[in-house]
LUMMI-736194 format. One line per 8 residues: number of its first residue (from 0); for each residue x, y, z of C-alpha. Coordinates in steps of 0.001 Angstrom, whole numbers, plus 500000, padded with zeros to 6 digits. Layout:
// LUMMI-736194
NUM = X,Y,Z | ...
// end
This chain:
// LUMMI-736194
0 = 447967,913090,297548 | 449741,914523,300516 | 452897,916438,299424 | 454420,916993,302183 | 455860,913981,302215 | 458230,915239,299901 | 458822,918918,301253 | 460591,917312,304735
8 = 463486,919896,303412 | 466808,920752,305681 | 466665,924569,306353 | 469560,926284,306433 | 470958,929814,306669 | 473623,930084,304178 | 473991,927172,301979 | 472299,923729,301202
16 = 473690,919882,300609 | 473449,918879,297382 | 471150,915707,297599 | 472294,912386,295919 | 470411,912473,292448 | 469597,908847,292427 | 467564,908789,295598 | 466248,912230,294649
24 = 465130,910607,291231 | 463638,907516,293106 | 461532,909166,295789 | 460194,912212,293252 | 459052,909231,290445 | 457643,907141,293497 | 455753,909812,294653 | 454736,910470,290977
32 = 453619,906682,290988 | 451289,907446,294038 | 449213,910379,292572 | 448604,907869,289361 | 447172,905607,291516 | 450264,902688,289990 | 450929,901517,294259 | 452202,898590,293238
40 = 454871,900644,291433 | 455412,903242,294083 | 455978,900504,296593 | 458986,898746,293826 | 460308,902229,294295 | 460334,902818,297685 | 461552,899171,298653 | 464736,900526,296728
48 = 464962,904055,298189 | 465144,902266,301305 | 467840,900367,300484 | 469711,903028,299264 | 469010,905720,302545 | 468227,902980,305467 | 468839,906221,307579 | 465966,908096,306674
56 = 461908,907699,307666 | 461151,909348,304123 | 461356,905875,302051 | 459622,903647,304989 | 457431,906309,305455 | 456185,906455,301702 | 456126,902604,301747 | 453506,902241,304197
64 = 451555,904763,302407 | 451989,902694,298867 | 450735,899256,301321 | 447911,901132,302686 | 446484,902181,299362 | 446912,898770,298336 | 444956,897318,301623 | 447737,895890,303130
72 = 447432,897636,306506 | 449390,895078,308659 | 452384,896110,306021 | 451705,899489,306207 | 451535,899583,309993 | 455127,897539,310030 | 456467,899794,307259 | 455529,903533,309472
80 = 456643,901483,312659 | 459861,901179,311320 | 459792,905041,310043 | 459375,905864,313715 | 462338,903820,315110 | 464182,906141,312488 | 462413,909318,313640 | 459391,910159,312209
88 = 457582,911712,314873 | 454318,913833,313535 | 451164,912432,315126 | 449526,915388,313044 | 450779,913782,309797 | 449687,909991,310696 | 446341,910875,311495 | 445838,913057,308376
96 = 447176,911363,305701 | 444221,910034,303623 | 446924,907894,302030 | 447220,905882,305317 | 443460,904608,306054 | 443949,901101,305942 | 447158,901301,308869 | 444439,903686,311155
104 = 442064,900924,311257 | 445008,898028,312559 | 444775,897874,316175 | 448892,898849,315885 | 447248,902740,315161 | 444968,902799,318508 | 447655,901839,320633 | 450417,903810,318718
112 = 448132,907129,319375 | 447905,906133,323178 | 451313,905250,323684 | 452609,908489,322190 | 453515,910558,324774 | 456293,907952,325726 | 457100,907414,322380 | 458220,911206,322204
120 = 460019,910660,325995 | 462195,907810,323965 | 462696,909780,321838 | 463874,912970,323417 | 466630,910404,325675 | 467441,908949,322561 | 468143,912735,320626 | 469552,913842,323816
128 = 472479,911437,324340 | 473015,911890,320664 | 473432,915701,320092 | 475490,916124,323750 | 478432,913531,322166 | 478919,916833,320612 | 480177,919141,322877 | 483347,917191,324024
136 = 484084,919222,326817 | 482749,922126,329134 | 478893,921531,327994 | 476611,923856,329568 | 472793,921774,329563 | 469232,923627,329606 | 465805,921900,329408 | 462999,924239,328407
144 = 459830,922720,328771 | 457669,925488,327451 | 459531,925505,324234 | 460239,921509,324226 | 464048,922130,323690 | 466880,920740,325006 | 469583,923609,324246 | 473482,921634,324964
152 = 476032,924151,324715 | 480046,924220,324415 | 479633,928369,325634 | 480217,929281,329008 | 477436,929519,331609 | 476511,933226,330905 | 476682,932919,326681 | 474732,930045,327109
160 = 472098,932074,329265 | 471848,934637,327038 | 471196,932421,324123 | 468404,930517,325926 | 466826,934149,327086 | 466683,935265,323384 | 465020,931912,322626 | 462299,932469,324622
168 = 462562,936157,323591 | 461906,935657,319990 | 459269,932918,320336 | 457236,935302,322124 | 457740,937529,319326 | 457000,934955,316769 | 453455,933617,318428 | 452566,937366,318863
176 = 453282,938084,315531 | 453371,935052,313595 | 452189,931344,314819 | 449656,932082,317383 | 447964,928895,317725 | 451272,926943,318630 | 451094,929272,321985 | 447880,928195,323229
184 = 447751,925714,325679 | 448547,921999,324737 | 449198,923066,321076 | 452352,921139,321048 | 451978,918485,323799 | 452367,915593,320504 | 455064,917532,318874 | 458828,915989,319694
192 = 461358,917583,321382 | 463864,919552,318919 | 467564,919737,320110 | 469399,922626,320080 | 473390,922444,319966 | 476052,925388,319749 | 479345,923617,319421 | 482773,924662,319485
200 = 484244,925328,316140 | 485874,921478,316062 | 482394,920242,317378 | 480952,922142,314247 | 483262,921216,311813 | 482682,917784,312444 | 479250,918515,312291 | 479110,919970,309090
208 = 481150,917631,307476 | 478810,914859,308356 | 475851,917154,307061 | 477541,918774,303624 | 480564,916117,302823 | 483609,916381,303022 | 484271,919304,300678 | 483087,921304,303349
216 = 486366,920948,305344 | 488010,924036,305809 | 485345,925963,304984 | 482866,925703,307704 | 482620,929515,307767 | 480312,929634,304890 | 477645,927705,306529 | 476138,929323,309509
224 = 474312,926723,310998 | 470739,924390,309946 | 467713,922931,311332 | 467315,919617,310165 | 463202,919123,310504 | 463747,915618,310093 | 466583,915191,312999 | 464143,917673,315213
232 = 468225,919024,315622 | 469278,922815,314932 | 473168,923657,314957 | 474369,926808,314851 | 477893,928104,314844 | 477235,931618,316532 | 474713,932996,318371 | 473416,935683,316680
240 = 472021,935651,313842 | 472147,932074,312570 | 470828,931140,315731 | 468028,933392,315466 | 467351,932190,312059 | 467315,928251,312311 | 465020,928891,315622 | 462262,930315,313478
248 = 462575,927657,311095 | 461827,924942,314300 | 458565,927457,315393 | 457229,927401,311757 | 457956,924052,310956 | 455781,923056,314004 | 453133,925517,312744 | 453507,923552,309301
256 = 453099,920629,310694 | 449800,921389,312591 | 448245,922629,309247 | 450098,919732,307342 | 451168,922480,304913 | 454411,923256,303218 | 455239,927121,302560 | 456701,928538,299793
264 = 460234,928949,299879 | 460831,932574,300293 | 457785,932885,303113 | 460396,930177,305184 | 463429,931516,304669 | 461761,935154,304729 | 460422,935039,308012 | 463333,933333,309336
272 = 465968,936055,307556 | 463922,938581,309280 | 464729,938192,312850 | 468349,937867,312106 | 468530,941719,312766 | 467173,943709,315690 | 466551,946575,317956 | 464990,946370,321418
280 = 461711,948678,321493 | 461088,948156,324812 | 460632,944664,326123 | 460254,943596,322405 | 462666,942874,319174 | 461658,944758,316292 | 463328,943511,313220 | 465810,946643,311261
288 = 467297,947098,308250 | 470671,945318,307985 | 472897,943994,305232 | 470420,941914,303092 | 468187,945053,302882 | 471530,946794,301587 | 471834,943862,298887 | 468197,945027,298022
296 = 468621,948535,297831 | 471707,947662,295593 | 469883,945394,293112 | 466944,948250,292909 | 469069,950893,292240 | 471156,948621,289120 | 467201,947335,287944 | 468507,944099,288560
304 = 465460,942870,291283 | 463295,940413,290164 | 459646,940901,290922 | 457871,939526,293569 | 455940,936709,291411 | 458570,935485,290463 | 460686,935294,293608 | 456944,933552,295090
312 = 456942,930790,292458 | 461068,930203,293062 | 461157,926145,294368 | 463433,925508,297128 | 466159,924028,295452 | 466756,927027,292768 | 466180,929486,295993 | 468817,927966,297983
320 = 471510,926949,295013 | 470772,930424,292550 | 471723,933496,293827 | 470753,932780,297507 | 472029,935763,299008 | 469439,937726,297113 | 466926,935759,296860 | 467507,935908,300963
328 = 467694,939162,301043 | 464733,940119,298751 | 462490,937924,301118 | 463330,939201,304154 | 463128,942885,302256 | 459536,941974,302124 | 458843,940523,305437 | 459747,943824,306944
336 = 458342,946103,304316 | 454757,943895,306142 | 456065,944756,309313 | 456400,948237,308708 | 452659,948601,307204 | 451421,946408,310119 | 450361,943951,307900 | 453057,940729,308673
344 = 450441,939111,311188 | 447381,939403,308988 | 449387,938104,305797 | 450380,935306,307295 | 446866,934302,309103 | 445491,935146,305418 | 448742,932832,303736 | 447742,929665,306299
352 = 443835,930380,305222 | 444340,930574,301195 | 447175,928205,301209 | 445147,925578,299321 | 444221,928454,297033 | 447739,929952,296366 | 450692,928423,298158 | 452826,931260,296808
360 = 451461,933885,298958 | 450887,936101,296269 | 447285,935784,297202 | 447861,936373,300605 | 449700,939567,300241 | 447487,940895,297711 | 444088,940094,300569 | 446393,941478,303489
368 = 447421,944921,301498 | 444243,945404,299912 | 446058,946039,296675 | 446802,943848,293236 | 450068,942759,293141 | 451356,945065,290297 | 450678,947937,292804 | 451906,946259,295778
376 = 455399,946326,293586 | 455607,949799,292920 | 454734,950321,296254 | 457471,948146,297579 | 459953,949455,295317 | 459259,952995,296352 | 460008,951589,300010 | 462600,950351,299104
384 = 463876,953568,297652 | 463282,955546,301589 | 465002,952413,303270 | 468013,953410,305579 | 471431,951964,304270 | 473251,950128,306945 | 477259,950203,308094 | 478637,947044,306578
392 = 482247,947649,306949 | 484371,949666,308907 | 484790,952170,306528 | 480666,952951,306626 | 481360,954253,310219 | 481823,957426,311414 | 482500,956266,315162 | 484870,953520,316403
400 = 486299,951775,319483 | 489762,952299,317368 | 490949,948831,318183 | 491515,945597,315725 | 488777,943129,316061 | 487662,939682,313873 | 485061,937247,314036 | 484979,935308,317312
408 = 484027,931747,318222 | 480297,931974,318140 | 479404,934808,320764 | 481291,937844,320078 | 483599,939922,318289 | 487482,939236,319005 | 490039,941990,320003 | 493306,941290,317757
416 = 494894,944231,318307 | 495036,947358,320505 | 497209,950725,319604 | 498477,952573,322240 | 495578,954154,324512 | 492881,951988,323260 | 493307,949630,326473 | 493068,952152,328748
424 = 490144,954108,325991 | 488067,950652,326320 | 488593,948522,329314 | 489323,945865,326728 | 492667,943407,326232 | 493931,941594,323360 | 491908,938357,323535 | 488824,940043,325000
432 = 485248,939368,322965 | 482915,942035,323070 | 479423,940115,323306 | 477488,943411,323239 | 477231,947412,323172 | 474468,948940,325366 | 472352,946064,325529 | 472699,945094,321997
440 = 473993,941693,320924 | 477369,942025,319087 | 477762,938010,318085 | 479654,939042,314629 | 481148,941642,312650 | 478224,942444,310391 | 476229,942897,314046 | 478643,945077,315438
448 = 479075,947286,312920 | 476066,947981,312508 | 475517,948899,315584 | 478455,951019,315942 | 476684,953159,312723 | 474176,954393,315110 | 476851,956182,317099 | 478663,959082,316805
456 = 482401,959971,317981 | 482492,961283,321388 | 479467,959368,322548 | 480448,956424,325176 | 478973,953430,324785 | 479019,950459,327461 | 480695,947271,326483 | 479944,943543,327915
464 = 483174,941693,327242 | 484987,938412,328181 | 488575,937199,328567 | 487909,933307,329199 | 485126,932711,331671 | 485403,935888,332968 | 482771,938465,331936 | 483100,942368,332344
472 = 481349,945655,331676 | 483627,948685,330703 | 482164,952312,329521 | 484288,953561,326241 | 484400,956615,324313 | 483857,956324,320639 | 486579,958013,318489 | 486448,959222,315160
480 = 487051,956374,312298 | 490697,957618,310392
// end
């Protein structure tokens, strides 16, 4: 039985919609049906999750399989076409799927495989026209063919630059690092196109409310952004480190889908957590400690962190609904504590390789660190102990631009307020966003401060700001917090 067709799960930063329990209830027990062999069953139950979410592949998807296991393989061939017209789009999943035999041998497969390529075209135009009814006004468009994005932006023409540049930044990080084989050549040439949108905050809103419901309204700020695997369609409300996030999530959910696996819940959301924070060493990002590893450090210190067993064997719905911010952080804890032994590239090759074995990665990390896991823990919790502590608030720094700032519209840090001497001090006006310090991205306050707690007062510092749509760069002397 093929599980991923159940682990098609929205990825998201902060928080998670609550799915409806009824089709929840129909699609887990129809899937239940499948591995007992009862198709007739599974196919009752599907024929009514369909009725209940027309809008989603999952239930046309899951009928064809329960058709094809009963022979019917002109049904099943009507039943995935119909899952495509929705938006299924994994070639890797259709010709995998030992559920699915009898559809591969209808004629409807061979020409389905051949006609692919402009099946994905449609489908791009079709995602495309969608996502840019979005950004209402001012959009900013890029097409990157190497990463098979479409990025649609309501940021100027510089912001929206930068963000594209990090893109490509971080996936050559990530297919150094993490999901080699999606950078070779061709790798991705059947994979659809995912769309990328950074709205305006209405654009969001609306967004979001159409996502998480309506109780949502008024208090978009908690949720950063998602990438919705099934929509191929990330969204992200800044762009820092949500964006960073949610872009991981579209590189490994492609590497998922080439191994049709589904990985545990903390290696996801671990791996995408861990590029949320960053120094440049060189031409490269190199993940840092930041705030989560500060909710870490706090939970060792009080003995309240679970072990790493049990945050492996957490399913995705308890990781993203219990304590999320520490499950989060924990994860991404661990992700660098790999990075730092030089052992995040060969855990994950290992992970992929022993999946079948142990999906939980406890496996994996034991194989990669030469080490059971009971020592692993003590040696992670010793890290743990030496790990930096990060600025968080403005009180954790020592050195200041001595102005009033607040959480911008996506791509910097807004000036509120200036005392007397600070204008001149800076460079900076009330209604200026500081996008960065020396290079470093300063998208929100937890990113600027901590950046501002590497410096010391005295020390000048060079600021990229704009007013509008007009971008400077100003050199400012830190002063002494008071």
């Amino acid at each position: 039985m093929n599980l991923l067709r159940i682990l098609l799960v929205l990825c998201l930063a902060v928080s998670v919609a609550v799915a409806e329990p009824r089709p929840s209830q129909l699609e887990a027990s129809g899937i239940e049906a499948m591995g007992q062999g009862e198709y007739e069953q599974a196919e009752t139950v599907f024929r009514e999750l369909i009725e209940l979410r027309p809008g989603s592949f999952v239930g046309h998807y899951n009928l064809g399989a329960a058709l094809s296991m009963q022979g019917d393989g002109q049904g099943a061939a009507d039943a995935i076409s119909a899952a495509i017209t929705i938006g299924f789009m994994d070639l890797a999943q259709l010709k995998r799927d030992p559920d699915l035999d009898a559809m591969r041998a209808m004629p409807f497969y061979t020409e389905l495989v051949a006609g692919w390529q402009g099946l994905i075209q449609a489908r791009r135009e079709h995602d495309l026209e969608l996502v840019q009814k979005m950004i209402q006004k001012n959009m900013q468009a890029r097409t990157d063919d190497g990463l098979k994005i479409e990025l649609v932006s309501a940021h100027d023409q510089i912001a929206t630059d930068q963000a594209h540049e990090e893109l490509q930044m971080l996936s050559g990080w990530a297919i150094e690092h993490l999901f080699s084989e999606i950078g070779q050549p061709g790798a991705i040439d059947d994979s659809p196109w995912v769309m990328v949108v950074l709205p305006d905050r209405a654009g969001f809103s609306r967004w979001a409310i159409s996502v998480f419901g309506p109780s949502v309204r008024g208090n978009t700020s908690s949720v950063g952004g998602a990438y919705e695997h099934q929509q191929r369609r990330l969204v992200a409300q800044d762009l820092g480190a949500t964006l960073r996030h949610e872009f991981i999530h579209v590189l490994h959910w492609r590497d998922m889908n080439r191994l049709g696996q589904a990985h545990a819940p903390w290696i996801q959301e671990g791996l995408a957590s861990l590029v949320e924070d960053y120094d440049m060493r060189g031409r490269s990002p190199m993940p840092v400690a930041s705030w989560r590893t500060n909710i870490v450090k706090r939970m060792h210190d009080r003995h309240r962190m679970p072990s790493i067993e049990k945050l492996a064997s957490t399913p995705m719905q308890s990781f993203t609904s219990n304590r999320p911010l520490a499950k989060y952080a924990q994860a991404r804890t661990i992700m660098l504590y790999l990075l730092d032994q030089r052992k995040l590239d060969s855990f994950y090759s290992i992970y992929t390789v022993e999946y079948e074995q142990d999906s939980t990665g406890i496996r994996a990390l034991e194989l990669a660190l030469g080490k059971e896991i009971d020592e692993i823990e003590k040696d992670f919790r010793a890290w743990v102990d030496q790990l930096e502590t990060v600025a968080e608030t403005g009180t954790d720094l020592s050195a200041t631009l001595g102005i009033d700032i607040e959480t911008g519209s996506g791509d910097g840090v807004l000036v509120v307020a200036l005392p007397p001497g600070s204008r001149k001090r800076t460079g900076l006006s009330v209604g200026s966003v500081i996008t960065r310090i020396n290079d470093h991205p300063t998208r929100d306050l937890f990113e600027m401060i901590r950046i501002l707690g590497k410096y010391s007062p005295g020390q000048t510092v060079t600021l990229h700001h704009r007013r509008g749509t007009v971008h400077k760069t100003t050199q400012a002397k830190l002063i002494a917090r008071k």
